[in-house]
Every structure is written in structure tokens, then in C-alpha cells.
Kinemage of the C-alpha trace (Angstrom):
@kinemage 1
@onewidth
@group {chain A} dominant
@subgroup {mainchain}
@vectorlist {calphas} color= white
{ca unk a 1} P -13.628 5.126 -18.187
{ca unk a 2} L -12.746 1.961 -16.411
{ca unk a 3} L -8.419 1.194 -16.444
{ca unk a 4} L -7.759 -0.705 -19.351
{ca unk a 5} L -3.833 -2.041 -20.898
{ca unk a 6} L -2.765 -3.521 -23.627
{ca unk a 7} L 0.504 -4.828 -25.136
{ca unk a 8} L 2.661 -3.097 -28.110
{ca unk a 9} L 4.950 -4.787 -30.635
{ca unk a 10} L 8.458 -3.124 -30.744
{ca unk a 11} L 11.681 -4.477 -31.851
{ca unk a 12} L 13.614 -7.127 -29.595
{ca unk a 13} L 11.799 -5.534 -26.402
{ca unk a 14} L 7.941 -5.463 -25.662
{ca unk a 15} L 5.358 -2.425 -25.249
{ca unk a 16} L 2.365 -2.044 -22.113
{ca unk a 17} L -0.005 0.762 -22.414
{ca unk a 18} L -2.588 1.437 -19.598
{ca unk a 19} L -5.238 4.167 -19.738
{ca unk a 20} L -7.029 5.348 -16.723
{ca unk a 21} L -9.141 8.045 -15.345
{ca unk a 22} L -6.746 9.618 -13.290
{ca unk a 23} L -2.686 9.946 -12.702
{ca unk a 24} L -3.279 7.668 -9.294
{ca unk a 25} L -5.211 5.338 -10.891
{ca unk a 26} L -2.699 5.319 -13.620
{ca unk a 27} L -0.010 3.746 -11.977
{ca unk a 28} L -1.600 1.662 -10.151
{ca unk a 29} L -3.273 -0.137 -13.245
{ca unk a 30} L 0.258 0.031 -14.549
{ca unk a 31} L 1.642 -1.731 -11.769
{ca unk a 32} L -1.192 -4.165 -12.122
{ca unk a 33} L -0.857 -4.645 -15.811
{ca unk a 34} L 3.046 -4.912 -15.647
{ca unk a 35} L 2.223 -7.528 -12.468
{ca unk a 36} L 0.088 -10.051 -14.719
{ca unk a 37} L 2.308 -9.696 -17.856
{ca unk a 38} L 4.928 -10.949 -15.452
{ca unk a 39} L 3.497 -13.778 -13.793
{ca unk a 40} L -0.198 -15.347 -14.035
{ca unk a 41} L -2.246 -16.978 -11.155
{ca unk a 42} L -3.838 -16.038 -7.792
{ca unk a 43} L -3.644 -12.955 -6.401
{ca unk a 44} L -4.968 -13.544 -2.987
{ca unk a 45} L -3.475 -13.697 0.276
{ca unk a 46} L -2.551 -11.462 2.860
{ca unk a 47} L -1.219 -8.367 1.087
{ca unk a 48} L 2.322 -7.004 2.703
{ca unk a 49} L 2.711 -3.249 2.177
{ca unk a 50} L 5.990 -1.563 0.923
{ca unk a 51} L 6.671 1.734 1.270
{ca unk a 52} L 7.498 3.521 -1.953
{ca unk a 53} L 8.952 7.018 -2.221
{ca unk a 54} L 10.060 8.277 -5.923
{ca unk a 55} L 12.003 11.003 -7.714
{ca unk a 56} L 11.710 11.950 -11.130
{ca unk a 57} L 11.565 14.589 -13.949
{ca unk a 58} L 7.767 13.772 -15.135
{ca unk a 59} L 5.042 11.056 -14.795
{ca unk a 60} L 6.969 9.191 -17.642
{ca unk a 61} L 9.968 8.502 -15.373
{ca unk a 62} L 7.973 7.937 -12.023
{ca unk a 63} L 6.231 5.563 -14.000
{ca unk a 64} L 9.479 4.096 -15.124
{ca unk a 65} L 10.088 4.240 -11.774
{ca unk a 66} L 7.695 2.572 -10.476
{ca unk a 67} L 7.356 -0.073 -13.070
{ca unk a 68} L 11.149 -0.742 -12.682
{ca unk a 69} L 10.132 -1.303 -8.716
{ca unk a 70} L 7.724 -4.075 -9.512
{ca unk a 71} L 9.941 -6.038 -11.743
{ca unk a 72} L 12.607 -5.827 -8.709
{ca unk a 73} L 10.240 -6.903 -6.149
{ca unk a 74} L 9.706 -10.253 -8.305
{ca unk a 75} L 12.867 -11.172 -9.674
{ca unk a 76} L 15.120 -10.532 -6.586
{ca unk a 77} L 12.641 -11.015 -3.954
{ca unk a 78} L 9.977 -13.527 -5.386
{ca unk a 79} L 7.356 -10.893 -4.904
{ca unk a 80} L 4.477 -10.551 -6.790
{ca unk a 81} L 3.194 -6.854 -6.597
{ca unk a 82} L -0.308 -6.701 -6.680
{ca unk a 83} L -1.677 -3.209 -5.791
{ca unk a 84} L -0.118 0.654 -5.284
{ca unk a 85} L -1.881 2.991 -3.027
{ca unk a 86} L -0.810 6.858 -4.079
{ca unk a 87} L -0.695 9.072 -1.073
{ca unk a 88} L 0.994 12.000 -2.971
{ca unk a 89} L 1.680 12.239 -7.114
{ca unk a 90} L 3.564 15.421 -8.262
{ca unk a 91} L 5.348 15.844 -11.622
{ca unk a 92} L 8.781 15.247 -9.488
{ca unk a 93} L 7.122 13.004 -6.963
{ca unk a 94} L 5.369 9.200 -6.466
{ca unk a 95} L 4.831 8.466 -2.520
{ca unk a 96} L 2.924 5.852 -1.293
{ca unk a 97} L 3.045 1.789 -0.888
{ca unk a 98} L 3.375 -1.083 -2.874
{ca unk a 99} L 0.965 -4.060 -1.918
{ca unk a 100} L 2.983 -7.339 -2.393
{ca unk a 101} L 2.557 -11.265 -1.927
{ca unk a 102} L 5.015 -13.943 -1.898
{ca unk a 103} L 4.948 -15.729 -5.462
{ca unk a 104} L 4.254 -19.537 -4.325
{ca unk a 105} L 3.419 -22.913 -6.324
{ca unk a 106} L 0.542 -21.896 -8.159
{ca unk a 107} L 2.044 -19.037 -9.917
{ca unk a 108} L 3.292 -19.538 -13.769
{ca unk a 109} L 6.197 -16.980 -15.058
{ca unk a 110} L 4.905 -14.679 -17.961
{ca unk a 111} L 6.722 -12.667 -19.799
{ca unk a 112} L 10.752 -12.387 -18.843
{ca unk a 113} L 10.699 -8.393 -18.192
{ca unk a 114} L 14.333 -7.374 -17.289
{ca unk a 115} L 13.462 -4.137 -17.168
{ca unk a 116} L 11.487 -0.904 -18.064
{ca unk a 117} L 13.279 1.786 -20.485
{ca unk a 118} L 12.768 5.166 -20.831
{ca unk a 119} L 12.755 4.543 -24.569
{ca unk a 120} L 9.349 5.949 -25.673
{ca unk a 121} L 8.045 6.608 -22.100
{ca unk a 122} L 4.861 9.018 -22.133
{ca unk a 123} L 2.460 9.636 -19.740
{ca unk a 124} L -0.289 11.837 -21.579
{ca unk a 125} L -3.774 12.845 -21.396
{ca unk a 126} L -6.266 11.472 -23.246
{ca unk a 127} L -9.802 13.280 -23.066
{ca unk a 128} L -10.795 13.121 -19.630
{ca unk a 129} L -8.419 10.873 -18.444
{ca unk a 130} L -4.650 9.946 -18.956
{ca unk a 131} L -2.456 7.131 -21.300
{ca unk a 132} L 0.795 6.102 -20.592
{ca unk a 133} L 3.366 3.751 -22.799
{ca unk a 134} L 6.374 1.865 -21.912
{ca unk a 135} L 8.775 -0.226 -23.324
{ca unk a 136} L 10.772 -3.217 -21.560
{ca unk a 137} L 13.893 -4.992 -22.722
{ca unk a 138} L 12.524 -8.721 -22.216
């Protein structure tokens, strides 16, 4: 199964699903999905790597985690995340780096994500791979 997202309607906030093959691959469609909900255009250019080292309960609140990350990187640093690379994924544990690029001229603002909640938060499997759901206050 190729990574595939989607939005969800909720009350006052907004919903992202992503579905993937594997926990690693996961999170980083999340972070891509999240990424282009955020802010459209070009996603080239030379790719400045982040280190990212998370604690959590579960994959829901990594993920939350995580997500919460990305919308950081862009608001208060003008940084458009546009990979993750996983070098270790526990229940209690998301280490690795975030691939970012400066957000220039030819990038238009998406949706205004202020941040991801824990509200609803799941990371599950689903057959042979995984689902996870999110909700943001926008």
C-alpha cells in the first residue's frame, strides 16, 4: 500500500489522516501531509536536516509530537518541513531528523494550523499496515 492522507471535518478545528505501510513511513507521510496542508508550492532546494529526538506515551503522542514540530518549524522559523528520516521508533520514542527548506516567494499559506491536539489522536493498524488521525485547532 502506497502512503495515502486525507482531511476530516470536525467542529471549529480540522482532521488529517495518513495511512502507510509501516510506523516509519507513517510519520513521515504525516509530516508530509501536515507540510502541504500548511503551505503549497515547490519543494525543492537544498534540504537542511534537523535533528529530532521525542518522548511520549504511544505513537499517538509522538505523532502529536512530531506534527506539533512541523507546524513550529513554519510559523516561528519560516520553515517548510519537507521530509523525516526515522532512525529509531519505539512506543516511548521518535529519533531521527527533520528535512527542512526555507519557505521563499513562491510558496502560498494553506491552511492556518495553530496546532495539533491530542483530541482523538490514534495511531492504529490497519491490515498490513498502520492509520493514524489527528485533529488541529486552525
Amino acid at each position: 500500500m502506497a502512503a495515502r492522507h486525507g482531511t476530516l471535518t470536525h467542529t471549529a478545528d480540522l482532521g488529517l489522516w495518513v495511512e502507510a505501510d509501516s510506523l516509519p513511513e507513517l510519520m513521515a507521510a504525516a509530516v508530509e501531509a501536515l507540510s502541504r496542508l500548511m503551505t503549497a508550492g515547490p519543494r525543492q532546494g537544498e534540504i537542511a536536516w534537523l535533528p529530532v529526538d521525542l518522548e511520549g506515551r504511544d505513537y499517538a503522542e509522538l505523532l502529536v509530537e512530531l506534527l506539533n514540530e512541523v507546524v513550529y518549524r513554519l510559523d516561528g522559523e519560516g520553515l517548510i518541513s519537507v521530509a523525516l528520516e526515522v532512525a529509531e521508533l519505539s512506543p516511548v520514542r521518535l529519533a531521527g531528523r527533520l528535512g527542512v527548506i526555507p519557505r521563499g516567494p513562491g510558496h502560498e499559506a494553506g491552511e492556518p494550523v495553530k496546532a495539533v491536539t491530542y483530541h482523538q489522536a490514534s495511531v492504529t493498524p490497519l491490515g498490513a499496515g498502520w492509520r493514524a488521525r489527528v485533529i488541529m485547532d486552525v
